[in-house]
C-alpha positions in Angstrom: 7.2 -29.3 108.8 5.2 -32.0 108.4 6.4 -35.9 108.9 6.2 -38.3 105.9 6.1 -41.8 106.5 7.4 -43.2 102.8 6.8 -46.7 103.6 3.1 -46.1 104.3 2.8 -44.7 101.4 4.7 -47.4 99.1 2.0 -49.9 100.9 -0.8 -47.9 99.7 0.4 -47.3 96.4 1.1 -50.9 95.6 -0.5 -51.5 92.6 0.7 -48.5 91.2 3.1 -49.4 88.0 5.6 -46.0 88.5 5.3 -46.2 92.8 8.6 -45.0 93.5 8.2 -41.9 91.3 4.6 -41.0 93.1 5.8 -41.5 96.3 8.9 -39.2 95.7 6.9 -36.7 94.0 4.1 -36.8 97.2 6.5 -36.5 99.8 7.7 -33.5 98.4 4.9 -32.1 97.9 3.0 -32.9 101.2 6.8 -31.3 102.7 6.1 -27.5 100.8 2.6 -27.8 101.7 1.6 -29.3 104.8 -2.5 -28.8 104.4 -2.8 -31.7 101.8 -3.3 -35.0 103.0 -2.5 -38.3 100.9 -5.7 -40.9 101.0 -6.6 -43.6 99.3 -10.1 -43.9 98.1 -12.9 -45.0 95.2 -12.7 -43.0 92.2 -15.9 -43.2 89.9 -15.3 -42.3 85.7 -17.6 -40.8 83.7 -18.7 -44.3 82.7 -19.8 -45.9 86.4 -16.8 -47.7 86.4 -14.7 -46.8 90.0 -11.0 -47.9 91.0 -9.2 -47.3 94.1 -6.6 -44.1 93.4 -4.2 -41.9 95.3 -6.1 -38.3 96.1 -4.1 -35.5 97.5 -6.9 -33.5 99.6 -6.6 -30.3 101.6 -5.9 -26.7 101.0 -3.2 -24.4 98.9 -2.8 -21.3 100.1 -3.7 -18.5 97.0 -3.0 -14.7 97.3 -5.9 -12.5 96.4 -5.4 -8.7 96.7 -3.6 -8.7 99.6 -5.4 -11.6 101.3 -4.3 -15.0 101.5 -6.7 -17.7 101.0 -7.2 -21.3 101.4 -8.7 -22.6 98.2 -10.2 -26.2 99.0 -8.7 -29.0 95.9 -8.9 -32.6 95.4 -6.3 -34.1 93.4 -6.3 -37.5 91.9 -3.4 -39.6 90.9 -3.8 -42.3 88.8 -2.2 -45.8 88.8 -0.4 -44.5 85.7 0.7 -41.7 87.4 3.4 -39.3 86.7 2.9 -40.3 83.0 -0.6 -39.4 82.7 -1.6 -36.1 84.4 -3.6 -35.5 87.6 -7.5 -35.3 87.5 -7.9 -32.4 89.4 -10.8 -30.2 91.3 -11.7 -27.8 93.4 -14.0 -29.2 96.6 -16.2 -26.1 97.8 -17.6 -26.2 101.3 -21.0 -26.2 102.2 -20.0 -21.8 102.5 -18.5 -21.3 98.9 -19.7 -21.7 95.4 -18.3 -22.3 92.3 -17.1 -19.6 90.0 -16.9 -21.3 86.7 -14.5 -19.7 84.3 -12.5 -20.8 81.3 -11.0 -22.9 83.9 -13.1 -25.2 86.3 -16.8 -25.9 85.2 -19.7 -26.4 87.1 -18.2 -29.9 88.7 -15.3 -27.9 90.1 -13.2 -29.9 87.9 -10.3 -27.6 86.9 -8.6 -27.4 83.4 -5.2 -25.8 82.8 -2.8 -25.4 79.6 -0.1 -27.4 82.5 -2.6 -30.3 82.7 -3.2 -30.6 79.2 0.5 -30.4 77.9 1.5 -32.9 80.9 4.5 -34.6 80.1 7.1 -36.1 82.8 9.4 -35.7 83.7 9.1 -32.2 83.0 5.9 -31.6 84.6 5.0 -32.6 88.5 3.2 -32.3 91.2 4.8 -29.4 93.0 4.8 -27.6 89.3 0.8 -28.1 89.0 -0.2 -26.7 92.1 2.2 -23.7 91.5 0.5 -23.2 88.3 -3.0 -23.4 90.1 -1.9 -20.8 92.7 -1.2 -18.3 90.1 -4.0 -19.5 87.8 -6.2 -19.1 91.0 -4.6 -15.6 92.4 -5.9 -14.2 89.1 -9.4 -15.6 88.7 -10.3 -17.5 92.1 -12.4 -20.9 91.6 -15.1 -20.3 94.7 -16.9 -17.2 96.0 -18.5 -17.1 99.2 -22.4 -18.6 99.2 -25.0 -15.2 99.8 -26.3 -15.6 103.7 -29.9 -15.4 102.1 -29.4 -18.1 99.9 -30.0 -21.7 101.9 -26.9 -24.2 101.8 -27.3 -27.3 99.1 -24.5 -29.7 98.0 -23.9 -28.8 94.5 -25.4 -31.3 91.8 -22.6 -33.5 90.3 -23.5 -35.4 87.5 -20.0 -36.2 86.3 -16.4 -36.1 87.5 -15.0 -37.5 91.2 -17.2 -39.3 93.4 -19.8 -36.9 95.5 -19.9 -37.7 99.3 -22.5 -40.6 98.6 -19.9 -42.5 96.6 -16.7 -41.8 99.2 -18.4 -43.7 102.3 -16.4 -43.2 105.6 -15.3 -39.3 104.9 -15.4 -37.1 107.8 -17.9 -34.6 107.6 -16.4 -32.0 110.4 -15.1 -29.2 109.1 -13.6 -26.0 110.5 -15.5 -23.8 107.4 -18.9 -24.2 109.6 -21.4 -26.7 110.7 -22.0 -28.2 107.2 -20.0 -31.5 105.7 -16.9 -31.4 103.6 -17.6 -32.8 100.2 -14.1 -34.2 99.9 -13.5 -35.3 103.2 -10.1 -33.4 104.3 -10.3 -31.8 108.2 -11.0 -28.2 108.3 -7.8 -25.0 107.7 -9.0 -21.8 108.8 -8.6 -18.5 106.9 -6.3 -16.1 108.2 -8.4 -14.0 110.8 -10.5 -11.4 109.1 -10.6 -12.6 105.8 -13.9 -13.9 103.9 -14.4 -14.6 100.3 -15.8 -12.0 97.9 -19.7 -11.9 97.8 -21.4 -11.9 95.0 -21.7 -7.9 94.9 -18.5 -7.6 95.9 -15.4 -6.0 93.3 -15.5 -5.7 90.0 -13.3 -8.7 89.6 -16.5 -11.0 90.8 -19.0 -10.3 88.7 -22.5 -11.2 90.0 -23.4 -14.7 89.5 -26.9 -16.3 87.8 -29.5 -17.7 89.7 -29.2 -20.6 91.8 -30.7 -23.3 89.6 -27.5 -22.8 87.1 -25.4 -25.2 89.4 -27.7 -26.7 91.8 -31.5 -27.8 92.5 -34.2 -25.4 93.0 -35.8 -24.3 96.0 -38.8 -26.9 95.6 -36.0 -29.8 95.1 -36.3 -29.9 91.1 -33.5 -29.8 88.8 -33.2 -26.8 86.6 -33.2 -26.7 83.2 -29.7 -24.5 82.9 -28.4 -27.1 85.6 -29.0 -30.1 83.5 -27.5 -28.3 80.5 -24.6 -27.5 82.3 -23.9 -31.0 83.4 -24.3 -32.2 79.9 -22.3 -29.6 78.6 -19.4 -30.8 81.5 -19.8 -34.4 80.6 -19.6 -34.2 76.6 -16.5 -31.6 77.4 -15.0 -34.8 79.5 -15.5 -37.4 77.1 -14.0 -35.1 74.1 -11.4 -34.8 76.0 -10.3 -38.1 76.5 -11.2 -38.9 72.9 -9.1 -36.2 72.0 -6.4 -38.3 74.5 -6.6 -41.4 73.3 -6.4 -39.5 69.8 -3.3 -37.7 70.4 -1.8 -40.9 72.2 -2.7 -42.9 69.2 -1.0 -40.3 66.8 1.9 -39.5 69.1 2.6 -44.0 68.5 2.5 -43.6 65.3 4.9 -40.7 64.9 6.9 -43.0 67.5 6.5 -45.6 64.7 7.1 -43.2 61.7 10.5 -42.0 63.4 11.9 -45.4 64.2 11.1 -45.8 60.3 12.9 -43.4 59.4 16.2 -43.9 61.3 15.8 -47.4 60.0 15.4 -46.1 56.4 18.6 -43.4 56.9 20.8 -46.2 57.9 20.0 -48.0 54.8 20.1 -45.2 53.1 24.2 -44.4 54.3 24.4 -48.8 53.5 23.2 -48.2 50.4 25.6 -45.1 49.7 28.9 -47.0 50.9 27.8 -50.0 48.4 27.4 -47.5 45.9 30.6 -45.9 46.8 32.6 -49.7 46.7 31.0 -50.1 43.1 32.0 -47.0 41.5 35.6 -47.9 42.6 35.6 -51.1 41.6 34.1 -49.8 38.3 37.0 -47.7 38.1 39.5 -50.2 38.2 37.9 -52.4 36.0 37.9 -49.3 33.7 41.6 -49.4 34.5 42.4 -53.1 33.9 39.8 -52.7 30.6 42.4 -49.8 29.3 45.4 -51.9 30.6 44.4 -55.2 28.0 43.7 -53.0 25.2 47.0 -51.8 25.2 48.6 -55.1 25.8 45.9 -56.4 22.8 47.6 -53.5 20.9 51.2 -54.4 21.5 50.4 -58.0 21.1 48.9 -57.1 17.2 51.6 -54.9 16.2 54.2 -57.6 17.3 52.6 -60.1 15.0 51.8 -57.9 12.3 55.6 -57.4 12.6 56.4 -60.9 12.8 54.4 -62.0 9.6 56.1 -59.1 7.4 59.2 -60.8 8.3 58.3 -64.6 7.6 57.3 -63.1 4.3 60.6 -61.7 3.2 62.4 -64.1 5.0 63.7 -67.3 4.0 62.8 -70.4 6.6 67.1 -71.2 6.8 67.3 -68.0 7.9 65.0 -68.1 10.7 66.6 -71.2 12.0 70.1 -70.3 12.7 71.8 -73.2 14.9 74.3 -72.1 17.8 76.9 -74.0 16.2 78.3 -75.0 12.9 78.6 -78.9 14.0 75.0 -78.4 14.7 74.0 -77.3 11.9 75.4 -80.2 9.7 73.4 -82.3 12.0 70.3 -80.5 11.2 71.1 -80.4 7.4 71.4 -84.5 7.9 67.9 -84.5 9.3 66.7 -82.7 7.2 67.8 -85.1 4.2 67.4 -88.3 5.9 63.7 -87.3 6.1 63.7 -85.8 2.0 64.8 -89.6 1.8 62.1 -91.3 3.8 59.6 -89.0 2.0 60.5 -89.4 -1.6 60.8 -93.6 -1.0 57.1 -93.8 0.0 55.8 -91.9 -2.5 57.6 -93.9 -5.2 56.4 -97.2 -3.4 52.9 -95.4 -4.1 53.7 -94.2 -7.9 55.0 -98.2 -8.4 51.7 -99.5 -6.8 49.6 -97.6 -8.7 51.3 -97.8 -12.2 52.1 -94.4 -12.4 56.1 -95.5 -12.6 57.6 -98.9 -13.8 59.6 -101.4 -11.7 63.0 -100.3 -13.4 62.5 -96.5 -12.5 61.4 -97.4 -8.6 64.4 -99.7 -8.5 67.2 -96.8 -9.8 65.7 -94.5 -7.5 66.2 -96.7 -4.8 69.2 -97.0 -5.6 70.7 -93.6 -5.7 69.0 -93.1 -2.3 70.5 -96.0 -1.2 74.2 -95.4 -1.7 72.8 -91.3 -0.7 71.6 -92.7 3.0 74.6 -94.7 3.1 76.6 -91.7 2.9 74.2 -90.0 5.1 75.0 -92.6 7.8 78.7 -92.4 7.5 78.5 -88.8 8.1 76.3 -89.6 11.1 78.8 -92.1 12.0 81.2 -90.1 11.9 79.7 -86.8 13.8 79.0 -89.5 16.9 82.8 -90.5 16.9 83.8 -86.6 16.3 80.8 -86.0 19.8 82.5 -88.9 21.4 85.8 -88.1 21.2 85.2 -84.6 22.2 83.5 -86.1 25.4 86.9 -88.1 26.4 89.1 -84.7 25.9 86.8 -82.6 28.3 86.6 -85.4 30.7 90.5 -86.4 30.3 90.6 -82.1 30.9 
């Protein structure tokens, strides 16, 4: 089992924003498979520009009818990492080739469903390079070079840095006497077993000429190798366009679905408001019903009450609680007739409508009429009065 020292690896992961995370999901995957190597080194993009990432370099193991092999990978982690997938390839030895499929191109770089559907935390490290091994048991990514054919480092023109951009790599390998592109010490195959040649099963079918993914014999590039590479590096750059496209889409769905939790709560606001006004329609409805019957009641009881001041006589109406008052009111009621009919004769005499001897016998009568009026009134207080002493002598 092989030893993983964690803080080592926090030190060279330091400016990594998500450290912990790639640290945990190394060390676990350095502890199932023991051949890949953690190193730091200079990664160079399509366009020049290099930064220092996280590689995970050696060998998965891959069964291939019957045979196990040790299929040479590279895989880069970067400083975004595990939010943004791995850049992966496959790193032939100076004894293999590339066999380019539906699934690494003439760089080696590799492409799967996995990688493009990356998403943590539900994909990883551990789940990639299962993926590759079954990807890779079905269709293997390198074939061994024909013995005729002289060794060449494959042309590069895009992808991870070649060996001329990763100064400092070892260049002993236990594959043969030639360098290791990507730097990781040697793993033998199990004893016995080669990679298919070119002629070899059906599986393998035979591959084009040399100048499809390297230089010539006389040192020249090819014309199908140049196309190739363009191909590879217009595939690249789509890709990440059609990245930063997807990313760009997926923030504003992000957007679009905030919206629209913002626009359901308003919507269930809007519905209780609506709710609170239909009831308090309701009982304004009510109280609306409530005064017109009230209104109603209120007209009928007057309607009622002017039938009866018409047939009724005003005496009538005003019915005193006792016969003593009552002759008090009757007294009023004259001393005022009184008052009334002296000013107007003061205004008949000083206009000329009466003469001085009619004024004077009106005055008169009402004279010795108020005098009587006052006895009575005298008399009522002294009848009151006397009344007063009984109850109180009682």
């Amino acid at each position: 089992m092989a030893v993983v020292n964690e803080s080592a690896l926090k030190k060279m992961l330091k400016q990594y924003k998500y450290r912990d995370l790639t640290v945990r999901e190394i060390t676990n995957v350095i502890l199932q498979y023991k051949d890949l190597k953690p190193l730091m080194d200079a990664y160079v993009f399509n366009d020049g520009s290099s930064r220092e990432l996280m590689s995970l370099t050696g060998t998965v193991p891959v069964s291939y009818r019957g045979n196990v092999y040790n299929i040479p990978v590279c895989l880069w982690l970067l400083d975004t990492y595990p939010y943004n997938p791995p850049i992966c390839f496959v790193k032939p030895t100076s004894a293999m080739m590339i066999k380019t499929g539906k699934h690494i191109d003439a760089n080696g770089k590799i492409y799967l469903p996995y990688l493009h559907e990356w998403k943590h935390p539900q994909s990883d490290l551990y789940g990639l390079i299962q993926v590759m091994i079954v990807v890779f048991g079905e269709e293997p990514p390198v074939f061994s070079r024909p013995t005729t054919q002289p060794p060449y480092q494959p042309f590069q023109a895009t992808g991870p840095p070649t060996q001329s951009y990763m100064p400092g790599m070892p260049a002993v390998s236990a594959y043969g006497p030639n360098p290791n592109p990507c730097g990781y010490p040697g793993y033998p195959y199990p004893g016995g077993t080669t990679y298919p040649a070119t002629g070899g099963p059906a599986h393998y079918p035979s591959q084009p000429p040399v100048t499809t993914v390297g230089p010539s014999r006389d040192g020249t590039i090819g014309e199908d190798t140049i196309r190739a590479s363009l191909i590879s590096a217009v595939s690249d750059k789509l890709r990440w366009r059609m990245k930063e496209e997807m990313d760009r889409a997926q923030a504003e769905l992000d957007a679009l679905k905030r919206t629209e939790e913002d626009l359901k709560k308003g919507h269930q606001k809007l519905e209780e408001m609506v709710s609170r006004l239909d009831q308090e329609v309701a009982e304004v409805d009510r109280n609306i019903d409530l005064l017109k019957k009230k209104d109603e009641e209120l007209t009928e009881a007057l309607e009622k009450m002017e039938n009866q001041s018409e047939n009724n006589d005003i005496d009538d109406v005003i019915v005193p609680t006792a016969p003593l008052y009552r002759q008090i009111l009757n007294l009023y009621a004259e001393e005022n007739a009184i008052e009334d009919t002296i000013f107007y004769l003061g205004e008949a005499l000083r206009r000329g409508v009466i003469d001085l001897e009619v004024f004077l016998k009106v005055i008169l009568m009402s004279v010795e009429v108020y005098g009587t009026v006052v006895c009575l009134d005298i008399s009522n207080v002294v009848e009151l009065e006397g009344l007063t002493d009984y109850f109180r002598q009682v």
